[in-house]
N, C-alpha and C positions, 0 to 999 in steps of 0.2 A: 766551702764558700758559696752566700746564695747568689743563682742567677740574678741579673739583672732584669728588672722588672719590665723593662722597657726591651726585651728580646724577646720575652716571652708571646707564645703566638696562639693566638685562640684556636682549637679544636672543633671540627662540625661534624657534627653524629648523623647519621643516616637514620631516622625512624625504622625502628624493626620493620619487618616483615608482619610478622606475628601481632603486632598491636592492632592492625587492622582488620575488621569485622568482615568474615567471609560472604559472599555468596553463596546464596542455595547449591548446590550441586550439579550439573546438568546431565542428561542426556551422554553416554560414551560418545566421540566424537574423535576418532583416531585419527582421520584424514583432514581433519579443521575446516569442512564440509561447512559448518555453521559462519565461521570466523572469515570465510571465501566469500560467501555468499551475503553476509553482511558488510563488504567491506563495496560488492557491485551493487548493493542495493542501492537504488533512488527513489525519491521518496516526492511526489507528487502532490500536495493539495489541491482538494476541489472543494469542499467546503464545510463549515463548523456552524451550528444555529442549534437555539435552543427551542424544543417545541413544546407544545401541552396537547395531549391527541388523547383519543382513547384505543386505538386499534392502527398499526401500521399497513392496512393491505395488504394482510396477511396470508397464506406466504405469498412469496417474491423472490426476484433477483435483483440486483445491481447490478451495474456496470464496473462499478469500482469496489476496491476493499473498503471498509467503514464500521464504526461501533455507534451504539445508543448506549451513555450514562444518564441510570436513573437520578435524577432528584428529588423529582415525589413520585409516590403510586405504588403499588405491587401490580404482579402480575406472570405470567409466561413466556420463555423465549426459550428457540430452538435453532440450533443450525445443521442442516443439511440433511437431521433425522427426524420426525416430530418424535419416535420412540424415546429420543432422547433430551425433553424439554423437562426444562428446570424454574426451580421458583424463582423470580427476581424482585429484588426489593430495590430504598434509593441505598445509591454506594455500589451499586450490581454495573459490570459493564457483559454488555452483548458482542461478539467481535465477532466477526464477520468478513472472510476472503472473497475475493473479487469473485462475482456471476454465482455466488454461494444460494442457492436456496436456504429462506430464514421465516422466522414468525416468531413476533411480540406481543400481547394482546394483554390488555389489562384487565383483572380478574373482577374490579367495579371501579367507577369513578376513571381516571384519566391518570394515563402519567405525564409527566413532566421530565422532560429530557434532553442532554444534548446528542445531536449525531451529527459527525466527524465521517466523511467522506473524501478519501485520499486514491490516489495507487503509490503500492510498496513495490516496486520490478527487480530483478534480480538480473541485471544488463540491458535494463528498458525491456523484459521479454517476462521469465514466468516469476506469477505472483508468490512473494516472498510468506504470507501466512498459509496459502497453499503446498506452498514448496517442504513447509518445516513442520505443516498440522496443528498450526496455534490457531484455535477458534474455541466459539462457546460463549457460556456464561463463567464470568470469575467475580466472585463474590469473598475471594482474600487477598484484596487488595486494598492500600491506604485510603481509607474514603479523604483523607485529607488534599491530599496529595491530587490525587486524580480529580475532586471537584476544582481546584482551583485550576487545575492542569485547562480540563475543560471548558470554565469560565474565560479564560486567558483566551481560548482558540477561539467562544464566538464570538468574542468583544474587538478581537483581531481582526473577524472575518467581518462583522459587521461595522466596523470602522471604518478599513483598510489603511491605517496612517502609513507613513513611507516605512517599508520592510515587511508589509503583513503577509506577505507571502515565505519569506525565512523565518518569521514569527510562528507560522502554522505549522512549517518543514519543521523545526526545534521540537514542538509540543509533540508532534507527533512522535518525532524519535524516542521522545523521552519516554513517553508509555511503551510502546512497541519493547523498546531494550529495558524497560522494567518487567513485563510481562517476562520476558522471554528468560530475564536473570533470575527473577524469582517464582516464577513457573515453571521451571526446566522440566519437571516430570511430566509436564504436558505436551512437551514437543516432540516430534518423529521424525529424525534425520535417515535419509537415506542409506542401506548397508553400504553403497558402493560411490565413488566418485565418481562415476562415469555422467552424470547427468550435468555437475562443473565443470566436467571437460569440458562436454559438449558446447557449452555457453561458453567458457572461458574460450574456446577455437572461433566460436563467429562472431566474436566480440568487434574484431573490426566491420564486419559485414554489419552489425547491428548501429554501430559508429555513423557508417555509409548511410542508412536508412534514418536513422534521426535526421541528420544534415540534411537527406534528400527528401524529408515527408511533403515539401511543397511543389518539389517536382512530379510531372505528370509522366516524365517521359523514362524514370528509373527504372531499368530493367531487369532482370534475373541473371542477364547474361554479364551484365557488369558486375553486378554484387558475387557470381563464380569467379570473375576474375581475381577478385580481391584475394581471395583463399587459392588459385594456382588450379581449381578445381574444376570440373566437367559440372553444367547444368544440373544431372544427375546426380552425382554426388552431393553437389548443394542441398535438393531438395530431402536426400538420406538426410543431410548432419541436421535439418530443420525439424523432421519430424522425428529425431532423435531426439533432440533439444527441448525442443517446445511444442509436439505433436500438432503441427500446422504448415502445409507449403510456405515458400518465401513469401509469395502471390498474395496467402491470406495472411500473414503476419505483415504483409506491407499495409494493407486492405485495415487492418485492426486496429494497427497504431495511426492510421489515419482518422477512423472514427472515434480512437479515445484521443485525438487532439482537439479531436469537431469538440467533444464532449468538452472540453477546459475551457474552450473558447466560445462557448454557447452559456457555457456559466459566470465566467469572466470577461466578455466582453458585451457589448452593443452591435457588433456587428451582424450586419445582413443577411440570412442563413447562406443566401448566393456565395459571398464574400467570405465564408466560412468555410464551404467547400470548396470553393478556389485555394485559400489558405493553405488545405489539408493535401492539395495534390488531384482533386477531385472534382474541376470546375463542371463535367457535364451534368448538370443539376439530377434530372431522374435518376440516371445512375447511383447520385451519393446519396437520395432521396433511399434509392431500393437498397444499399447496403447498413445504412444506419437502420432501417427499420430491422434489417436481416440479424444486426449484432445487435443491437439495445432493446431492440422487441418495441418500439416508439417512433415518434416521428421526430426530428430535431425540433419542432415547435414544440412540443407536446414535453419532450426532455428539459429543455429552456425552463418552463413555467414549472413542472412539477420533479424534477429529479434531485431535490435537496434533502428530502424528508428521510 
C-alpha cells in the first residue's frame, strides 16, 4: 500500500564536511595559542588615506600597527631588517607591527598608495602582529580583493558617514584573518602558553585600566587589589606579560589614547591631556614626546602618512 502523500515529510541534509574548500594549513598550534589570542584581540582604527609620495621618511617608526597597498609604482620595502627588503609592486602590501622599524622608497617616479593605520591588542596590551610574527611584504595576495578592501577604508575614513568607525574595524579584520589564514607559514606562535596566561590573569586589571584611563588619581595599589596580590607581585605578572611596569603600561595606554584623539577629534591639546588622565600639561608634553618621538602638535598634522 502507498503512503499517503500528504504524510510524507521532507528530509534536510547537512552539506558535507568535505565539499568545502580548505584553508591553507597553519602553523602547529596545540594549545589554541592563536584561536585565544584572536578571540582577546581588539582592533582599534586610526586611519586609512590614499597617498601619492615618492619616498616614506625612510626608515622610521610608528606609533601604531599599519600597512601601505601599492596601486601604482615599484619600488623597496623592508621591515625591521633592511638585509631583508624586497621588491614591491601595485597589488604588494607592506605590513608593518606597532613601533616596527620600516622603509619604502620608490625605485623612480612615485607610488601611489593606501596606508591603513590601526592598533591590533591582545587584552588592549601586546600587539597582535608582534605577538604572532606576521610582517613584511606579501605579494600572494588577491589584488582583487585587498584593492577594494582598501578603497572601502579610505572612502570610509574620508567620509565618515554614521558607522565609519565599524566600517574600518570590518576591513581591517578582514585582511588581518586573510593574511593569517592564508599565510600560515608565515606566522610564529609561541612554544609555550605561558605568555596567555599571563594576559589571560590581568585581564581584569587591564578592564580596570581602560575604564580608568581618565582618571588621574589610579593607583598601583588598587589595580594589586584586583588580582588578591602584593604590589610586587603585580609588577612580576606585568613585566611577565607585557615587559613593562603597571606605571608604564598605564603611561602608554594614555598616550595611544592622546594619539586617537588628536586624530579624531578637534579638541584642545590641553583637553586631550585632561581626557587621557594627564591634565598637568608639561608632564603629558614630556611623556608623548618620550613614547611617539614627536610632539602632540606635530603628531596631529603629520602622523597619517
Amino acid at each position: 500500500m502507498r503512503p499517503n502523500s500528504r504524510t510524507r515529510r521532507k528530509v534536510s541534509v547537512l552539506r558535507p564536511l568535505s565539499t568545502y574548500r580548505r584553508f591553507p594549513s597553519l602553523p602547529e598550534d596545540p594549545n589554541s595559542v592563536l584561536s585565544s589570542w584572536l578571540r582577546a584581540t581588539r582592533v582599534q582604527p586610526v586611519s586609512a588615506m590614499e597617498w601619492q609620495i615618492g619616498v616614506v621618511d625612510s626608515p622610521r617608526r610608528v606609533k601604531d600597527a599599519m600597512w601601505f597597498y601599492i596601486l601604482e609604482g615599484a619600488g623597496e620595502g623592508w621591515v625591521g631588517d633592511p638585509s631583508g627588503s624586497s621588491r614591491i609592486q601595485p597589488g604588494d602590501m607592506l605590513l608593518i607591527p606597532r613601533e616596527a622599524l620600516h622603509s619604502l622608497t620608490a625605485t623612480k617616479g612615485h607610488f601611489r598608495y593606501c596606508a591603513v593605520h590601526w592598533y591590533a591588542s591582545i587584552h588592549g596590551t601586546a600587539d597582535l602582529l608582534t605577538a604572532i610574527g606576521l610582517s613584511g611584504v606579501f605579494q600572494s595576495i588577491p589584488k582583487s580583493l585587498f584593492a577594494d578592501i582598501n578603497h572601502r577604508l579610505a572612502r570610509e575614513y574620508a567620509l565618515r558617514a554614521p558607522g565609519w568607525m565599524r566600517a574600518l574595524e570590518q576591513g581591517i579584520w578582514e585582511v588581518l584573518l586573510h593574511l593569517i589564514r592564508y599565510q600560515g607559514r608565515r606566522l610564529y606562535l609561541p612554544a609555550s602558553f605561558s605568555t596567555a596566561n599571563h594576559l589571560l590573569r590581568l585581564k581584569p586589571v587591564f578592564d580596570l585600566i581602560e575604564s580608568r584611563l581618565r582618571d588621574p588619581n589610579l593607583r598601583v595599589a588598587e589595580l594589586a587589589r584586583v588580582l588578591h596580590v602584593s604590589k610586587v607581585a603585580l609588577r612580576n605578572l606585568f613585566h611577565q606579560a607585557v615587559g613593562q611596569s603597571p606605571v608604564q603600561f598605564i603611561t602608554r595606554r594614555r598616550i595611544e589614547k592622546a594619539c586617537l584623539l588628536l586624530l579624531h577629534t578637534d579638541h584642545p591639546i590641553a583637553r586631550v591631556a585632561e581626557e587621557c588622565g594627564m591634565g598637568h600639561l608639561p608632564y603629558f608634553y614630556r611623556m608623548f614626546k618620550r613614547i611617539v618621538h614627536t610632539t602632540p602638535g606635530e603628531y596631529r598634522t603629520h602622523s597619517t602618512i
